[in-house]
matplotlib code that plots the C-alpha trace (Angstrom):
import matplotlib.pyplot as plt

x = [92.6, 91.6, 90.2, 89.2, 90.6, 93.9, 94.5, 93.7, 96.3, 95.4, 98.1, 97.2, 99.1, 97.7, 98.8, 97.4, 93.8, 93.7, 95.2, 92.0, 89.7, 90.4, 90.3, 86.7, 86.2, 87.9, 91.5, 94.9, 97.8, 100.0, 103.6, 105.3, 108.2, 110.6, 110.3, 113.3, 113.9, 115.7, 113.3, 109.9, 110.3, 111.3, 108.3, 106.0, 107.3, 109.0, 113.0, 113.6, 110.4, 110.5, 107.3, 106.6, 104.3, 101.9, 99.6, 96.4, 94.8, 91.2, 90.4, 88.9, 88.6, 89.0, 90.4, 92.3, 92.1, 94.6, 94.0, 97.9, 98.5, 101.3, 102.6, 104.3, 107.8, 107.5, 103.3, 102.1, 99.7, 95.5, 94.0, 91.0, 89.7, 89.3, 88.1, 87.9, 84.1, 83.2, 81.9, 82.0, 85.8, 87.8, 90.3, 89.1, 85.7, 85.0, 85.6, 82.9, 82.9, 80.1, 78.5, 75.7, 74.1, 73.7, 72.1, 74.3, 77.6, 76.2, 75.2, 78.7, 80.5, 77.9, 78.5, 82.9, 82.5, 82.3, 80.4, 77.8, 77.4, 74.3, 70.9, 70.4, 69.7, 68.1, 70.0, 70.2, 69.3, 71.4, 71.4, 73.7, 75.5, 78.3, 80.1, 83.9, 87.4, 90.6, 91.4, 87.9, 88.0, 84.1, 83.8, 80.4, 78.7, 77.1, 74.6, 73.5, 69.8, 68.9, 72.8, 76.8, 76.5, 76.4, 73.5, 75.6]
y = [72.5, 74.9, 78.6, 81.4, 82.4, 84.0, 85.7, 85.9, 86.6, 88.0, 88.7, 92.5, 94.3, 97.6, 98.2, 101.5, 100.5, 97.5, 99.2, 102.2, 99.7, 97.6, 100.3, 100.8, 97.8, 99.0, 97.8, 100.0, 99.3, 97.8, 96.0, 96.1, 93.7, 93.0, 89.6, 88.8, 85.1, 83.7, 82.0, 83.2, 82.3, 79.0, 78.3, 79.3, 77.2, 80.2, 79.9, 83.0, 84.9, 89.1, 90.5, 93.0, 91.5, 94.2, 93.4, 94.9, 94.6, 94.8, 97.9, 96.3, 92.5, 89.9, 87.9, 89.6, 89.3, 90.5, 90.8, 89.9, 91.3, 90.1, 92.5, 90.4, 91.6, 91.3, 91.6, 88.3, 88.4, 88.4, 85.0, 86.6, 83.3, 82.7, 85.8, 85.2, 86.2, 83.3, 81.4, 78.0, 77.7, 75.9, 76.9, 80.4, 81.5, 84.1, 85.7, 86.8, 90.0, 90.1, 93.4, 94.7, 96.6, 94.7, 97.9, 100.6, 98.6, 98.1, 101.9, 102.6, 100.3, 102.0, 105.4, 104.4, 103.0, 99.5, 97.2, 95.0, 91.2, 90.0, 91.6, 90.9, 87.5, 85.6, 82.6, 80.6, 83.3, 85.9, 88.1, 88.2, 90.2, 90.0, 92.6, 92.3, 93.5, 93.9, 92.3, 91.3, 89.0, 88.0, 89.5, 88.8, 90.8, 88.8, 90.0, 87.4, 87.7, 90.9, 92.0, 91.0, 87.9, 84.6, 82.9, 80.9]
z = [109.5, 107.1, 108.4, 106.0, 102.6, 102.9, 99.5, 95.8, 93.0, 90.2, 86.9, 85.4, 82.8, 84.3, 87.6, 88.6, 86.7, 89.3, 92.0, 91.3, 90.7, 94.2, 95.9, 95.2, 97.1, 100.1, 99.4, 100.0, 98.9, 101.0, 100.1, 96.7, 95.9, 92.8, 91.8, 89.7, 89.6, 93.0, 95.6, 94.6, 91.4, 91.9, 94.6, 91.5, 89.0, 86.8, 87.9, 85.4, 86.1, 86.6, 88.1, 90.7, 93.5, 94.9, 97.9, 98.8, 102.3, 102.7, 105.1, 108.4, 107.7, 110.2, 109.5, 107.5, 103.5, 100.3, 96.9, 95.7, 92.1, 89.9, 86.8, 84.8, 82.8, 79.8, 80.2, 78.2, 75.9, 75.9, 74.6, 72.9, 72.6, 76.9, 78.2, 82.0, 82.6, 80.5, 83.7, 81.8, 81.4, 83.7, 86.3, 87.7, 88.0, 90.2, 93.7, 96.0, 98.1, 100.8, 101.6, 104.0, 101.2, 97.9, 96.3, 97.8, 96.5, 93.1, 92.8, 94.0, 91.2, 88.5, 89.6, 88.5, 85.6, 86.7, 84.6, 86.4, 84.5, 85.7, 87.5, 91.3, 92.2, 95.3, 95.9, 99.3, 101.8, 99.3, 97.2, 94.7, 91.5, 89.3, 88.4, 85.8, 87.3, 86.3, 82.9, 82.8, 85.9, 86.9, 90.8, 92.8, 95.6, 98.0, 101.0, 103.1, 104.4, 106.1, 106.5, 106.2, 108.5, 107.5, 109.6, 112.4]

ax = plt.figure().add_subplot(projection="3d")
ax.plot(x, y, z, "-o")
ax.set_aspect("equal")
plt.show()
């Protein structure tokens, strides 16, 4: 039986601009590990692949959630033609943080140079608002009616 999300990975070529950026959202670094072929590797499908693996625990969640980022060696390219906050490609669109304050976060991401991708929206007793990450990712705040609770 399935539970609750466990973790998200997400590739970056700039570690400390992720790890600064995360940590707006009220992730600390954690665990860092040297990937350099052997067993994890293999599990992903990349036998000769050389990354360092650095985790990120969200401060206070329960259950407990990481954002898992992967710096690849040598960093791969951009594809300027797929830029991630297109919302209408396939495979991954975005990833949505709940909050108690929809406002309060937004001001907070505003105030660090975080650039917000769409205006506040009302949507199925939420409101919602995308804001880009990390290599352009697409992220989503999410406040559920009058607080952080889902209604039961």
């Amino acid at each position: 039986m399935f539970l609750n999300p466990d973790h998200v990975t997400i590739a970056v070529a700039d570690t400390e601009r992720a790890i600064a950026f995360f940590a707006l959202l009220g992730f600390r670094k954690e665990h860092v590990a040297t990937i350099d072929g052997g067993v994890p590797a293999r599990y992903m499908g990349m036998p000769g692949m050389k990354a360092q693996h650095i985790t990120l625990a969200l401060e206070g969640a329960n259950p407990r959630f990481e954002i898992q980022l992967l710096v690849f060696e040598p960093t791969p390219g951009a594809d300027p033609g797929a830029h991630p906050t297109n919302l209408r490609q396939r495979g991954f669109n975005h990833l949505g943080f709940r909050v108690d304050d929809i406002e309060a976060a937004t001001a907070h991401l505003v105030a660090n140079g975080v650039t917000m991708l769409s205006d506040e929206m009302d949507y199925i007793s939420r409101k919602l608002r995308l804001f880009e990450g990390p290599e352009g990712i697409t992220l989503e705040l999410v406040q559920w009616g009058d607080g952080p609770r889902a209604p039961e």
